[in-house]
C-alpha positions as a Python dict, from the first residue, in 0.01 Angstrom:
ca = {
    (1, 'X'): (0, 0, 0),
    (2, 'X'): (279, -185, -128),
    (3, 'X'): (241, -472, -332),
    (4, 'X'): (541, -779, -318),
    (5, 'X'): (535, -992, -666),
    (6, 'X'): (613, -1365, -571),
    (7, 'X'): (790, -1594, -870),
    (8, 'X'): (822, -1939, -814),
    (9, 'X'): (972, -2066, -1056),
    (10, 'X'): (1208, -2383, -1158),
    (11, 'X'): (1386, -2549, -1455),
    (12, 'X'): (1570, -2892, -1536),
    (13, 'X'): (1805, -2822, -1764),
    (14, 'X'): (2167, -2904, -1776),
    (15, 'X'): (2385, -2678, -1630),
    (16, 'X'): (2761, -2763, -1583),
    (17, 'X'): (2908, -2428, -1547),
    (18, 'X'): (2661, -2399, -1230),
    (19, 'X'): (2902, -2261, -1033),
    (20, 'X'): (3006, -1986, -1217),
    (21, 'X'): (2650, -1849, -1252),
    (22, 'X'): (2603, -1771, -865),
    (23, 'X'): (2798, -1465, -810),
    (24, 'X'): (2620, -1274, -1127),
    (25, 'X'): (2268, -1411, -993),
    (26, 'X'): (2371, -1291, -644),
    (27, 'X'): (2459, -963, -770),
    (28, 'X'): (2135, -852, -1002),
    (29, 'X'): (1909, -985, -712),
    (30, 'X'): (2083, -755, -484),
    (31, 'X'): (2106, -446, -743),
    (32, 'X'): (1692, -481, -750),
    (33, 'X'): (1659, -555, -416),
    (34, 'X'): (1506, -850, -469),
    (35, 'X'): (1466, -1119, -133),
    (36, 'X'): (1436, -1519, -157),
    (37, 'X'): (1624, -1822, -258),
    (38, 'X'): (1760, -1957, -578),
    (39, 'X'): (1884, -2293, -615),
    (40, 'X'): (2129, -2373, -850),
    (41, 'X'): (2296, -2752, -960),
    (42, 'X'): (2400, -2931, -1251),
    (43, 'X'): (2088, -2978, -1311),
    (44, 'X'): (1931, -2682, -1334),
    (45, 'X'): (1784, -2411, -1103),
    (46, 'X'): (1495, -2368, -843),
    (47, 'X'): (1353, -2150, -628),
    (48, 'X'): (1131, -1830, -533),
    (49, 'X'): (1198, -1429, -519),
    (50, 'X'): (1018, -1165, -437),
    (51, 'X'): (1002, -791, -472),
    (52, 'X'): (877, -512, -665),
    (53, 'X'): (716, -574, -1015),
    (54, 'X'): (937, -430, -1199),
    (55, 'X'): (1244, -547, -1022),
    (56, 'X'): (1106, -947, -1025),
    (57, 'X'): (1078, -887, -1376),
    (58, 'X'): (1428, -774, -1426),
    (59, 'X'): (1546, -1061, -1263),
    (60, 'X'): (1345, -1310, -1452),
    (61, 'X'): (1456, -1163, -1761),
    (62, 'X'): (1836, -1186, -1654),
    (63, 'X'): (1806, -1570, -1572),
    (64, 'X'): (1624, -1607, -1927),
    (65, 'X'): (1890, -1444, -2159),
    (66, 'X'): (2109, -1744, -2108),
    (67, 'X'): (1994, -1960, -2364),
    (68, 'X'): (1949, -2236, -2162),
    (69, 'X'): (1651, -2131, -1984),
    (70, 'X'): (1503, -1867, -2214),
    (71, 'X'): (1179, -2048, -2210),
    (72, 'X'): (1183, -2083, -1812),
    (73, 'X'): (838, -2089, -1693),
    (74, 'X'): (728, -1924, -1332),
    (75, 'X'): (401, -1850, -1137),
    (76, 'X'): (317, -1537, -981),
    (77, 'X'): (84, -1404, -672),
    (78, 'X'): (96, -1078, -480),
    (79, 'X'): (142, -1000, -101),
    (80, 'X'): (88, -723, 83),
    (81, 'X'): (400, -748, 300),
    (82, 'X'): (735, -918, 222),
    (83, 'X'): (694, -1298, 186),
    (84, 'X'): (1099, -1322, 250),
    (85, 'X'): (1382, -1121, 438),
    (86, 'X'): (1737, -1214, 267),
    (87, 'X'): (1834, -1338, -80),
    (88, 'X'): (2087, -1623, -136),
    (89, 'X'): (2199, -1791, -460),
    (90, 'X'): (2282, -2140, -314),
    (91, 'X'): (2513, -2419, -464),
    (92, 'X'): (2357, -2765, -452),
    (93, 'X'): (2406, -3101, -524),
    (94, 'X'): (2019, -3127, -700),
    (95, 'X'): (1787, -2813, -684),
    (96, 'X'): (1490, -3103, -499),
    (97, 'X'): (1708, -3346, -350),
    (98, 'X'): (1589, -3719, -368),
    (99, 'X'): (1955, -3902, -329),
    (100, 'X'): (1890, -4032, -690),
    (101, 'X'): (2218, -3994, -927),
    (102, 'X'): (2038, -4192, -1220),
    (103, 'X'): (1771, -4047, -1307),
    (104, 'X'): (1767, -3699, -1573),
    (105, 'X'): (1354, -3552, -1539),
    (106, 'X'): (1484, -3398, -1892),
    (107, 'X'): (1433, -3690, -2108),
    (108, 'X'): (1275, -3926, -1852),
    (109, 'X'): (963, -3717, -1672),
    (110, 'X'): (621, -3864, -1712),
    (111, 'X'): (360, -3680, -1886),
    (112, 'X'): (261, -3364, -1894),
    (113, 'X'): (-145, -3263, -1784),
    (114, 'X'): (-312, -2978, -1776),
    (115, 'X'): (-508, -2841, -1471),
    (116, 'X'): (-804, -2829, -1680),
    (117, 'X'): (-740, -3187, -1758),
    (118, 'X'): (-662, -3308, -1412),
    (119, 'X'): (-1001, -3360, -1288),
    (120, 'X'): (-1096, -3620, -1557),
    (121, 'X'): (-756, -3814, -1509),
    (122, 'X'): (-734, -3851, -1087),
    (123, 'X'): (-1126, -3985, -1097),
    (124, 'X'): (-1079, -4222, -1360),
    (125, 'X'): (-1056, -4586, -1146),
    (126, 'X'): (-746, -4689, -1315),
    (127, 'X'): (-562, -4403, -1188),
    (128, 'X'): (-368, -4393, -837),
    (129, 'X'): (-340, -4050, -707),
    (130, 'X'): (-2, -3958, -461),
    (131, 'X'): (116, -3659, -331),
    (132, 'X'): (519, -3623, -329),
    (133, 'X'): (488, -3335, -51),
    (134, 'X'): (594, -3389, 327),
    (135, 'X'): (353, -3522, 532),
    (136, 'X'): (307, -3136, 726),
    (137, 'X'): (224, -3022, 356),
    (138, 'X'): (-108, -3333, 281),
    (139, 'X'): (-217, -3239, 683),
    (140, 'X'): (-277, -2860, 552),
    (141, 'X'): (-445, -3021, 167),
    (142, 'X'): (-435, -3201, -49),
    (143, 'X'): (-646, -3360, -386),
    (144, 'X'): (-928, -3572, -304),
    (145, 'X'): (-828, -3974, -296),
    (146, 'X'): (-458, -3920, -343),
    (147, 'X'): (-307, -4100, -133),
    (148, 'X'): (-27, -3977, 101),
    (149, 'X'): (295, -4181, 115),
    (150, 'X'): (409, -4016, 471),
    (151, 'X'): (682, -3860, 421),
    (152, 'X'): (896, -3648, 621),
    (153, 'X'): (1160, -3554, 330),
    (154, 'X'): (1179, -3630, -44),
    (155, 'X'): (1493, -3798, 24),
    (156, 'X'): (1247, -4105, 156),
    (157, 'X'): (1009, -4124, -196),
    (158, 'X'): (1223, -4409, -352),
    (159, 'X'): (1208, -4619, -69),
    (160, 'X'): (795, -4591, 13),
    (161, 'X'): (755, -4645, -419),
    (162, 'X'): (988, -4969, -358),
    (163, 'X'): (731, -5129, -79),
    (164, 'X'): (368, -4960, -208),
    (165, 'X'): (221, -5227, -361),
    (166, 'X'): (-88, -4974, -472),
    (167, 'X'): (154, -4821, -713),
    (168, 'X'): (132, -5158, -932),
    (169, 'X'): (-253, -5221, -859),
    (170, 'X'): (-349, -4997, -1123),
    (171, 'X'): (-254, -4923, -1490),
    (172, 'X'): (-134, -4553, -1427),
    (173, 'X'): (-7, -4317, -1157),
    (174, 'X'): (-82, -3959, -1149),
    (175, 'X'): (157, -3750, -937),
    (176, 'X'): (174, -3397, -827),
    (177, 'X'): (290, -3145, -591),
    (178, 'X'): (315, -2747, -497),
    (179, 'X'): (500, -2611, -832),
    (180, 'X'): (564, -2956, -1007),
    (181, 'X'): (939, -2958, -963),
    (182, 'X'): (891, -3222, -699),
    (183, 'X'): (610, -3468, -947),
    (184, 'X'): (824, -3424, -1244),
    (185, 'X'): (1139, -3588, -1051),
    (186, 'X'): (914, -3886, -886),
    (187, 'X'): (785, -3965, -1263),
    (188, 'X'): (1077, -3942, -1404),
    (189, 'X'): (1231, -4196, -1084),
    (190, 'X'): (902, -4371, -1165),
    (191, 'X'): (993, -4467, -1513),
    (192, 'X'): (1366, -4609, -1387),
    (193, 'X'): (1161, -4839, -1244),
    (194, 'X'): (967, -4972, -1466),
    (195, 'X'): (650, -4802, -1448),
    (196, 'X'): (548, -4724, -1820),
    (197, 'X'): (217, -4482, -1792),
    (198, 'X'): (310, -4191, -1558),
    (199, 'X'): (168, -3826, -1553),
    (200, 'X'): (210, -3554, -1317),
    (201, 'X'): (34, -3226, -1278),
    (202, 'X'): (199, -2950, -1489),
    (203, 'X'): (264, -2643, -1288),
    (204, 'X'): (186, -2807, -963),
    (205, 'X'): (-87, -2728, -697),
    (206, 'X'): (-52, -2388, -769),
    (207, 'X'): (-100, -2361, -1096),
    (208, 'X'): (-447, -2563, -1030),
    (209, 'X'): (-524, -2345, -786),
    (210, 'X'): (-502, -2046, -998),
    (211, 'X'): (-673, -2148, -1290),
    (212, 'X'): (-952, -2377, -1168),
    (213, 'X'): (-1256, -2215, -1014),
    (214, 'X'): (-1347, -2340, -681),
    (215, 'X'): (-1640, -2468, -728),
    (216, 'X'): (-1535, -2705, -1025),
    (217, 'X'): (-1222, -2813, -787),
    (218, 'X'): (-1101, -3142, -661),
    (219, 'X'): (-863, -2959, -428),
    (220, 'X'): (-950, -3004, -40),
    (221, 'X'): (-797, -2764, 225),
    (222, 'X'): (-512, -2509, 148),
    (223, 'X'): (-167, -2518, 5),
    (224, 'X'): (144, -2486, 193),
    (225, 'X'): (408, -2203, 42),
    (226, 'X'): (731, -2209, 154),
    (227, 'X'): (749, -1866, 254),
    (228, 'X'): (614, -1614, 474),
    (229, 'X'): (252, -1632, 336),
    (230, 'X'): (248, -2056, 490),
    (231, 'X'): (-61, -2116, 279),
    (232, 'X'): (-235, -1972, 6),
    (233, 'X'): (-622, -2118, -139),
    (234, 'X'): (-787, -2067, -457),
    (235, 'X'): (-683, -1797, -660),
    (236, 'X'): (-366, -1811, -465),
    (237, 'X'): (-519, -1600, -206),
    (238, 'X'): (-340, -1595, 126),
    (239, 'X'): (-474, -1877, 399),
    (240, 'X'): (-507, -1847, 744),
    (241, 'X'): (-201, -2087, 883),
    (242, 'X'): (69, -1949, 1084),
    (243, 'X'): (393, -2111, 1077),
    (244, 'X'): (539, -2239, 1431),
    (245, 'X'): (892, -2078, 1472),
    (246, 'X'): (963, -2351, 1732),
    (247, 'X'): (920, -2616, 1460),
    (248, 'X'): (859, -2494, 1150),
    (249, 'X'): (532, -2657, 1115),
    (250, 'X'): (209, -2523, 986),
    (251, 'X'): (-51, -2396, 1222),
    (252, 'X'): (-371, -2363, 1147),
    (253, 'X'): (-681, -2114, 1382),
    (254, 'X'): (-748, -2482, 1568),
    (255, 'X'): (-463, -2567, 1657),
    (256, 'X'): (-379, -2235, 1834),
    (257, 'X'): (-669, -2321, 2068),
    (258, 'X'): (-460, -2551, 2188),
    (259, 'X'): (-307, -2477, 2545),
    (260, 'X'): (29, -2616, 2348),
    (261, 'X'): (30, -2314, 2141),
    (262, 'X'): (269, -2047, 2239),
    (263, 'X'): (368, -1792, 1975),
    (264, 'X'): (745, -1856, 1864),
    (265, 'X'): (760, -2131, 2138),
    (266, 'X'): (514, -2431, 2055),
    (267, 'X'): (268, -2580, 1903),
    (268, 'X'): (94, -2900, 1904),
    (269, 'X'): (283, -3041, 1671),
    (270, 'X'): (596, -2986, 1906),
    (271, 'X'): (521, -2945, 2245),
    (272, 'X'): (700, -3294, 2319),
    (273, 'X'): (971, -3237, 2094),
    (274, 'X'): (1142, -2984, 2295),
    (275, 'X'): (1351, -2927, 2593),
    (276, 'X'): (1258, -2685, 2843),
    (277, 'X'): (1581, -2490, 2732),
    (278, 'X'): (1498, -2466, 2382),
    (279, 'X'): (1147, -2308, 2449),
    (280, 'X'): (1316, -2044, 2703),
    (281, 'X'): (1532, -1937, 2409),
    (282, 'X'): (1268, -1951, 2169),
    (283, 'X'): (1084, -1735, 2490),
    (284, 'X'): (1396, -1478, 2419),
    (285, 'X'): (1370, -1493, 2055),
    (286, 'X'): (1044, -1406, 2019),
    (287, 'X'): (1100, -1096, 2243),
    (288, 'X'): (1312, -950, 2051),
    (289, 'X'): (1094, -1006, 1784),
    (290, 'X'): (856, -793, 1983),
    (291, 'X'): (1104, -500, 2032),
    (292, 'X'): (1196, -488, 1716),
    (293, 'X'): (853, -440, 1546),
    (294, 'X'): (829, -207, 1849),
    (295, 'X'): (1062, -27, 1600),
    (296, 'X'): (954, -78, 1297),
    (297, 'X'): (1257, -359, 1164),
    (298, 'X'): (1273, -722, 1135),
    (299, 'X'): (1415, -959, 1397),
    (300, 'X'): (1707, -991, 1094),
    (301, 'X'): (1733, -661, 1009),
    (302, 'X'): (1572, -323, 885),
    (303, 'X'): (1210, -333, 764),
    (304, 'X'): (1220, -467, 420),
    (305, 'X'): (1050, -168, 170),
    (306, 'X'): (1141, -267, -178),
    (307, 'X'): (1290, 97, -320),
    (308, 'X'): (1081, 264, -646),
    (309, 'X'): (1229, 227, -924),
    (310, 'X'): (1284, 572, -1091),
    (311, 'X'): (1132, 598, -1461),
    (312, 'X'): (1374, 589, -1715),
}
């Protein structure tokens, strides 16, 4: 069976000749057949691919013989079908957007901790815990105590650490999210305002997730993945969530109890969000979804088989 190798991965680093990077990206992701998204802004570059082994690796290596991100770090997990369809090499404003022009998580990030240091500093009572994630992401997990700021984009972080009084209650403020690209942005915001002992979680949920065994783990629930895979647990093993078409919201084996769960149509979590006409064309979508696994392709185009790489 074939096996897809996953790299998220994600770099702050200055980058002014962004622009001119994107076509040569575009084009060695497409000569190894390699499916995601790449981010890339003045600021550096963000994002996840997927593929064959050999081809991700190709790839990786490309981005890292520009001297600028040589030491680039990514994660890794495997999948036994494609966790994406299409590849694009986007231009952006900020590769995580927060609306912030001020702030540079180069020189101004909090610190640094280890996952096997991140027990001993979220449980020590001078500590307040917060998740930067959506609020979809804490409903699927999230670290026990930290507290979720309820938020529906990042764009709305500066505003909830302006009113949450909790933030200044304590001496220090751990932050963290999936990959850390997210945590190391909100410390570095953190310190523009004043806050002097920040830390975030280096290499994110995921990197906790991989290297912490469960049984010594803080972690509660799963972790949502922005790709086809919705959630992976310890050891970055694939969940059990579903991800609602309608809505794009995580659903998890309870929730499609529900009599508001209709595959590609509804869930729970939008049932009285849409119009009648918007579920009949979801209702259309999803059959042609049907036919075309009928045939053996995806609803966007032939089945995705990364090719074998001949042996040199």
């Amino acid at each position: 069976m074939m096996k897809f190798l996953t790299a998220a991965l994600y770099k702050f680093v200055s980058l002014p000749d962004f622009e001119d990077l994107q076509a040569p990206l575009q084009k060695v992701c497409d000569e190894h057949d390699i499916r995601g998204m790449l981010l890339l802004a003045k600021e550096g570059i963000n994002g996840t691919i997927a593929g064959a082994p050999d081809d991700v690796y190709a790839v990786l290596d490309f981005i890292k013989s520009d001297p600028r991100m040589a030491d680039l770090v990514h994660k890794e997990s495997f999948a036994t079908k494609a966790p994406f369809y299409r590849m694009k090499v986007k231009l952006k404003k900020e590769i995580v957007t927060m609306g912030v022009d001020f702030i540079d998580p180069n020189t101004m990030a909090g610190k640094y901790v280890k996952p096997k240091d991140w027990n001993a500093l979220i449980t020590d009572p001078d500590v307040v815990v917060v998740d930067t994630r959506n609020d979809y992401e804490v409903r699927v997990g999230t670290f026990k105590g930290a507290i979720n700021p309820e938020t529906q984009s990042f764009r709305e972080l500066p505003e909830w650490v302006e009113n949450a009084d909790i933030l200044r209650e304590k001496k220090k403020v751990a932050m963290f999210c999936t990959g850390g690209i997210r945590c190391e942005k909100s410390t570095a915001y953190l310190k523009s305002q004043g806050f002097d002992e920040v830390y975030h979680l280096e290499g994110g949920i995921l990197k906790y997730l991989e290297e912490i065994p469960e049984e010594e783990s803080l972690w509660e629930g799963d972790c949502f993945v922005f790709d086809e895979r919705v959630t992976v647990k310890h050891g970055l093993e694939p969940g059990e969530y579903e991800l609602c078409r309608a809505c794009r919201n995580p659903v998890s084996p309870e929730d499609k109890t529900s009599e508001h769960w209709e595959e590609g149509v509804s869930c729970p979590w939008c049932i009285n969000e849409k119009t009648d006409e918007e579920r009949e064309r979801f209702r259309e979508r999803q059959r042609q979804i049907r036919l075309a696994r009928q045939r053996g392709e995806c609803h966007v185009g032939k089945r995705y088989v990364p090719r074998k790489r001949q042996k040199a």
